[in-house]
N, C-alpha and C positions, 0 to 999 in steps of 0.2 A: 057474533057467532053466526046470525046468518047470513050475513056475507060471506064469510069462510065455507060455510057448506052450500051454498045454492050458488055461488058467481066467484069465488076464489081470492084469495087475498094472502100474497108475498109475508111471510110471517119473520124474513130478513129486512123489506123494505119498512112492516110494520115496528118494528123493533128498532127502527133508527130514524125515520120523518120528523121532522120537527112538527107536522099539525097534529100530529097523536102524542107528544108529550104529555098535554095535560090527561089523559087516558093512561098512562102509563103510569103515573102517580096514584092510580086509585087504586087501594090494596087489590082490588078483586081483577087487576093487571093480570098476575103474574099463572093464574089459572083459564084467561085469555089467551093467552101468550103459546101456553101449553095447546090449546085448544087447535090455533092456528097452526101450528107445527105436527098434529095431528091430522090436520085436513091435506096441509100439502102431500105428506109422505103417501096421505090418501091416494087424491087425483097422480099423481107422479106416477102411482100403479096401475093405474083404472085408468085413465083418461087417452082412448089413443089418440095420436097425430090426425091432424087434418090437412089434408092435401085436394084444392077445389081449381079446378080444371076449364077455362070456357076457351072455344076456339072461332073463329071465323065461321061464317055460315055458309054450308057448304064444303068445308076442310075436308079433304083425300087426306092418309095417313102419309102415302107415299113421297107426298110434297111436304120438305124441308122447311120451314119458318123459323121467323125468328119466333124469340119468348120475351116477358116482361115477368118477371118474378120478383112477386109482390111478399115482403116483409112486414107484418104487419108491428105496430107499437105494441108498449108494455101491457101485460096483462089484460091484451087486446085476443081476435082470431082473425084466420086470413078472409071469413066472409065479411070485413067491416067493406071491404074493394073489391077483391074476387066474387062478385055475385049478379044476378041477372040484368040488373041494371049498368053494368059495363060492356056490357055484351055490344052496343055500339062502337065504343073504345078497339073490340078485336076485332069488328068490321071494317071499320076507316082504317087499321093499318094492317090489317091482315096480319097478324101477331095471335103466338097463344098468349094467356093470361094464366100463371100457375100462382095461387095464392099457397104458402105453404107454412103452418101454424110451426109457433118456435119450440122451443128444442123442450121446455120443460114444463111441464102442468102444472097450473096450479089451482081450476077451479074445471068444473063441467066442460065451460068454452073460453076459458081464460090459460093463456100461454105465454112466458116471458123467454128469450134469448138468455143461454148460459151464457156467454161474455167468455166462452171458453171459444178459442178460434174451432178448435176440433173438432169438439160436438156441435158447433155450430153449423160448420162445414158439412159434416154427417150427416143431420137431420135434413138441411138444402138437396143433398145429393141423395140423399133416401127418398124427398118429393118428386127431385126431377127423374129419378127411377120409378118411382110410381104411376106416371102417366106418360110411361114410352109406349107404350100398349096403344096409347091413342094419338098421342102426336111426333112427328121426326121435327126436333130442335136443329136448326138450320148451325153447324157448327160456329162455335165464336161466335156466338149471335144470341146470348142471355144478355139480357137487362137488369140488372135489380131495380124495384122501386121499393122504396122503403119511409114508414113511419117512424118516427121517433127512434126509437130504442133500434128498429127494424131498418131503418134510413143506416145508422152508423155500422150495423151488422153487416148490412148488404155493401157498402162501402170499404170495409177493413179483407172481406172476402174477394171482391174484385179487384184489389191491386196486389192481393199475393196470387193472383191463379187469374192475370189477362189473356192467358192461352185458352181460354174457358168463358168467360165474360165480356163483354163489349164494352161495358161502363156501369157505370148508375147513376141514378134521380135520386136524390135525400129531401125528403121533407121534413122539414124541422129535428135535424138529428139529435139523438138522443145517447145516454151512454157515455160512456170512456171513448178514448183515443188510445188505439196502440201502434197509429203509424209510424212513429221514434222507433218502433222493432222491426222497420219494414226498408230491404233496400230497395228501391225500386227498381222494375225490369223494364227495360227500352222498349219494352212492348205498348207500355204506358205513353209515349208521343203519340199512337193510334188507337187511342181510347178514349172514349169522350164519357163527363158528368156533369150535371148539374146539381148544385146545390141550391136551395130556395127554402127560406126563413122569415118569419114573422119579425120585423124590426124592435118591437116592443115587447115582445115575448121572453121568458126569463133569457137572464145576461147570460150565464153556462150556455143556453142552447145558442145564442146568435155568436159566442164566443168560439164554439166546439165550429159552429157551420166554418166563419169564416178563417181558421186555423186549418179545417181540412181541405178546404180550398187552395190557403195557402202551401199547403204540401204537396197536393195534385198541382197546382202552378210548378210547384221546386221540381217534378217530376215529369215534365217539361208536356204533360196530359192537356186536351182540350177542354177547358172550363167554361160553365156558365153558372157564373152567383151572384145571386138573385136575392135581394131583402124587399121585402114590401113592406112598404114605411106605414106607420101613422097604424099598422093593426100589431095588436093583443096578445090574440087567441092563438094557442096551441093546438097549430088546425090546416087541417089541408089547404093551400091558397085558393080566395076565392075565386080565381079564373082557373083553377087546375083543368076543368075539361078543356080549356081555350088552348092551354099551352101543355099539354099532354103528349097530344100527337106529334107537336114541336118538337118537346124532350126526346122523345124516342126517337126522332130520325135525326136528330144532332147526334146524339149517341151513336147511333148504327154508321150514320154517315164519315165517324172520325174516322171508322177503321177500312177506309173504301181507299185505294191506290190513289 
């Protein structure tokens, strides 16, 4: 219960996890249960969007850049990366950084992607409308970078709308697949992504990585996928700041003549 009310807690995800099972079996479950589906509908109401904005130091509005639009994971917010300490990140590439919280509340600072292309869509392009006022997005020149849940969302959006996106960086993707519903457009040969995944980390995610890979290869797109052996953890790679700047100019660079 307080989880539910002070940091948010998926009352869909709870109701199906296998480590809450044995919780689920305990009669006083099912007034739990209740509880949590009272708090979402809560925050769902209350809780607005978060949209966190850094830019190069120095930045004129006048001057065009590219952007990095950070997605963050599950019932994560877009300050776990959008925050002051990236601030060197939009220096070294002259890039904004738009962190932009997903589509549905579920706690104070906790937000999950609806897995609805639409709304998902919506909520991205309601962020990147939120901070035109301070930055010109250099056209065809968004990046997604994304966590888990926020890796495959920024993914499944960039290959239906490449007129709009340059590519994306997936880390450790998360989520469903719905590129079987997606034809691809020839715009995709001048689009670059990377994918990067923990080798030992659950079988789904190294599964979902290397299948979306393989569909961006079918799609004749610039790839690079990246497992890093011998680690775990469901976690940013530990050279991410080394190979950051890398990521993003493979990306930018696919779509250059």
């Amino acid at each position: 219960q307080l989880a539910a009310s002070e940091e948010g807690v998926n009352s869909r995800h709870a109701a199906s996890v296998s480590y809450l099972e044995p919780l689920r079996k305990d009669p006083r479950w099912e007034k739990v249960a209740r509880y949590f589906e009272d708090c979402n509908r809560y925050f769902e109401q209350v809780t607005p969007p978060r949209t966190v904005l850094i830019l190069p130091t120095g930045y004129r509005k006048e001057t065009p850049i590219p952007a990095v639009l950070y997605l963050h994971g599950y019932a994560s917010n877009p300050d776990d990366f959008v925050n002051p300490a990236a601030q060197a990140h939009a220096d070294k590439l002259n890039v904004a950084l738009i962190g932009s919280s997903a589509t549905l509340a579920k706690g104070p600072r906790s937000f999950v992607w609806a897995r609805d292309h639409d709304a998902d869509l919506k909520r991205i392009r309601a962020a990147l409308a939120e901070v035109a006022d301070r930055v010109t997005i250099a056209k065809g020149q968004i990046v997604t970078l994304g966590f888990s849940q926020g890796a495959q969302v920024g993914l499944e959006i960039a290959v239906r709308f490449p007129e709009e996106f340059a590519g994306s960086i997936l880390l450790s993707a998360g989520s469903q697949s719905n590129l079987d519903k997606v034809e691809p457009s020839p715009l995709l040969a001048h689009r670059g992504f990377v994918l990067s995944v923990n080798a030992l980390e659950r079988p789904g995610t190294v599964k979902l990585t290397a299948d979306d890979a393989q569909w961006l290869q079918g799609a004749k797109a610039k790839v690079i996928h990246k497992e890093y052996p011998g680690v775990a953890g469901h976690t940013f790679p530990a050279d991410f700041d080394e190979r950051f700047p890398e990521w993003v100019k493979f990306v930018l660079d696919a779509g250059k003549p």
